[in-house]
N, C-alpha and C positions, 0 to 999 in steps of 0.2 A: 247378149251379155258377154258371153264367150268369147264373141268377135270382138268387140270392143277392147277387151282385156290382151283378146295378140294382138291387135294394135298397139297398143301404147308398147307391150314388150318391144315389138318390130321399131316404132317409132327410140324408143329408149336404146338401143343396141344400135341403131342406126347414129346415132348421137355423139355412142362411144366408137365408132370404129373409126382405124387407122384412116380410109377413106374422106374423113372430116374434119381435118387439121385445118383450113379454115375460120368452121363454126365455131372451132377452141379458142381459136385464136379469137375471133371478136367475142364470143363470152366470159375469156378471160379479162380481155380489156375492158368490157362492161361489169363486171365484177368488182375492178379495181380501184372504177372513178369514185371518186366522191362527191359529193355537191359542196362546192366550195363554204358554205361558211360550217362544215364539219371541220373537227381540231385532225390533222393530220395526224396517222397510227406511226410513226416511227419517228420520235423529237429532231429537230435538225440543230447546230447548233454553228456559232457563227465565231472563230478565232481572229479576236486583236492582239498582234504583241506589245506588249505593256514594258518597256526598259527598264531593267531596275533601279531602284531609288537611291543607290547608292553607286549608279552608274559615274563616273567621274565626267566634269563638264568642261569645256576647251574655252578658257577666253586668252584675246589676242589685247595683249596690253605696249604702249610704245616704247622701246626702249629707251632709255633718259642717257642722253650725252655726259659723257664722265668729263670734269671739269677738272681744269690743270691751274695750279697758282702761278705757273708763270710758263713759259718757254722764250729761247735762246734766239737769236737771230744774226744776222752777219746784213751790214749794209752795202747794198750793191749797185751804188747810183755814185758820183762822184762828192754829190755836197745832200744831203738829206737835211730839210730842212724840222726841225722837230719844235711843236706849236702851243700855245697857251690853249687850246680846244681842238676839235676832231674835224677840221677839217681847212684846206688853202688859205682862208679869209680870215681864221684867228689870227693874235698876235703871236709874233716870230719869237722864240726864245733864242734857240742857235742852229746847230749846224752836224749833223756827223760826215765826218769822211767815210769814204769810199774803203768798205773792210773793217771796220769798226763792229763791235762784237758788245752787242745789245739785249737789256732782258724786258720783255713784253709781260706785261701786269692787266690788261684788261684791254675789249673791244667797245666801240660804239656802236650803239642798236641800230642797225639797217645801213652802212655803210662798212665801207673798208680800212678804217681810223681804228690805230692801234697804240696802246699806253705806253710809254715808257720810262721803265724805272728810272729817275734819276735825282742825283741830291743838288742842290735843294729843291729843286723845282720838279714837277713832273710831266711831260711834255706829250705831245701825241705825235704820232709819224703816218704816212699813208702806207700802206701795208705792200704796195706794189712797186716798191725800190729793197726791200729786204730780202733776203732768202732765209725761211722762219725753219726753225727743226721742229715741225707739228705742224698741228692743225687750229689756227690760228680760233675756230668755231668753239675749241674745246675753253678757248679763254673765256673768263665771265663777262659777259655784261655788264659794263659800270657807268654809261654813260647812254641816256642822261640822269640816271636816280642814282649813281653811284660816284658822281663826281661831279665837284665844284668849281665854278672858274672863277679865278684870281676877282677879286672885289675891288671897284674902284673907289678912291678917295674925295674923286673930288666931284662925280655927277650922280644923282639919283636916277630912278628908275623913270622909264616914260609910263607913259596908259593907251591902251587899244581903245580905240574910240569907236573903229566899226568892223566888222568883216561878212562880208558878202559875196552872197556864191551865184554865178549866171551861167549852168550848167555845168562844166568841170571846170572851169575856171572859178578864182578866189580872188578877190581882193582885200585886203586886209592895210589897215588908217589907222596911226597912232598920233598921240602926242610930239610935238618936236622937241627934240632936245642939244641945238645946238652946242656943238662940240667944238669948243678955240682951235684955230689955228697950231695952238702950240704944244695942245694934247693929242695931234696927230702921231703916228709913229713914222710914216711915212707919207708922200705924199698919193701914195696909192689905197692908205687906209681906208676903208668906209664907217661910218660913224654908226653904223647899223646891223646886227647880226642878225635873223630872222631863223631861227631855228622847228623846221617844219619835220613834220614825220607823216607823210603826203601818200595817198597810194598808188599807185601806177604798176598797170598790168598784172591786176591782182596781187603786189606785192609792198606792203609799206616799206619806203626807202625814207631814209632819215638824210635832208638836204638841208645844210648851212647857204642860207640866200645871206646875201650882202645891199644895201641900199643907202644913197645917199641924199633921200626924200624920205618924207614920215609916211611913204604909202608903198604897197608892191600888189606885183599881180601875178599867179603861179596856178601851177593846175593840178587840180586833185580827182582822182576820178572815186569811182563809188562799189567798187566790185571786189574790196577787200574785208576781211573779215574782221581783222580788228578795227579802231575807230582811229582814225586822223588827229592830231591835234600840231600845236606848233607854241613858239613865244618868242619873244623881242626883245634883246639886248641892245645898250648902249653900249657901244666899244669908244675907249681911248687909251692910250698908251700905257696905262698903268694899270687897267683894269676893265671888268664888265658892270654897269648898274642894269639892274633887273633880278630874275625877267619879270615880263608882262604877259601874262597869260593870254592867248587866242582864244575866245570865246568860239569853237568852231562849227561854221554853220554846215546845216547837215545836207546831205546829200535831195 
């Protein structure tokens, strides 16, 4: 019994001594494990930062173009010709000379046609014989929903009979409406305005067509964001009958 009892002393002291910094080490680390589905002894705890709610938020809004009721310009071509509509093929009213000191009242959507104040009549000019003091962009918009062309007396309006699309091309078939002889204004007139707002190269440009058939053909492509549309005026010397709306077929 004796012996038994130094032994275990001898074994026990043997356990503690400096000598057995090994055995510590792996009884401590058996000590320590746990069998995993035990709750772990020291809570862990897991930080999200949360922004305060009265944090301020960034939004990015367009700035809106400040609009001018008129701006000043100076004509810089020898004879500028200034026109019953926005564009070559209306009818001619008159003339500025070269130096003449003009006030622009409004643009055309999608071209470079610009208004000009004048009494009695108000005329359009092409904006690339003027020298403008501005930015011709900051002028409103008035045409086509913000201006009227002159009314004819003596022709009614025609009617769009078809328009038809075979890939970016259009075709577009009205009504005829022969025009005399003698409501010509010139002999270069055309009896037909077609006014399209067409898109090309992602951009709607607003094109005044001219024809001298009840038909035309013109190309519209499909990669713009706003929608196409156009309409048909009868032009003769003393006025426009119309329009006739373009039923416009889709892309």
């Amino acid at each position: 019994m004796n012996k038994i009892i130094a032994t275990i002393v001898i074994f026990m002291l043997t356990a503690c001594s400096p000598a057995s910094t090994d055995t510590l080490s792996s009884t401590a680390v058996q000590l320590t494990a746990l069998p995993s589905d035990m709750p772990t002894p020291f809570p862990t705890s897991t930080f999200t930062p949360v922004p305060p709610t009265d944090a301020p938020t960034q939004t990015l809004t367009a700035t809106a173009i400040p609009f001018v009721e008129n701006l000043k310009a100076t004509v810089t071509t020898d004879l500028l010709s200034c026109r019953y509509g926005p564009g070559p093929e209306y009818l001619y009213l008159f003339a500025f000379k070269k130096g003449a000191n003009i006030k622009l009242i409004g643009r055309a959507e999608g071209n470079n046609w610009l208004l000009v104040e004048n009494e009695p009549q108000k005329c359009w000019i092409n904006s690339k014989f003027v020298e403008i003091m501005g930015d011709q962009q900051t002028l409103k918009s008035i045409y086509p929903d913000g201006f009227t062309l002159i009314v004819s007396p003596y022709y009614g309006p025609t009617t769009v009979l078809s328009a038809k699309r075979q890939g970016e091309k259009i075709t577009i078939s009205w009504v005829d409406v022969p025009v005399s002889p003698g409501k010509y204004e010139d002999e270069n007139m055309f009896p037909y305005i077609i006014e399209v707002w067409r898109c090309e190269n992602g951009e709607i440009i607003f094109d005044p067509l001219v024809s001298r058939l009840p038909f035309i053909t013109f190309v519209d492509q499909a990669d713009c964001n706003a929608p196409s549309h156009g309409r048909v005026y009868v032009q003769e010397k003393h006025g426009y009958a119309g329009p006739a709306e373009i039923p416009w077929p889709v892309p």
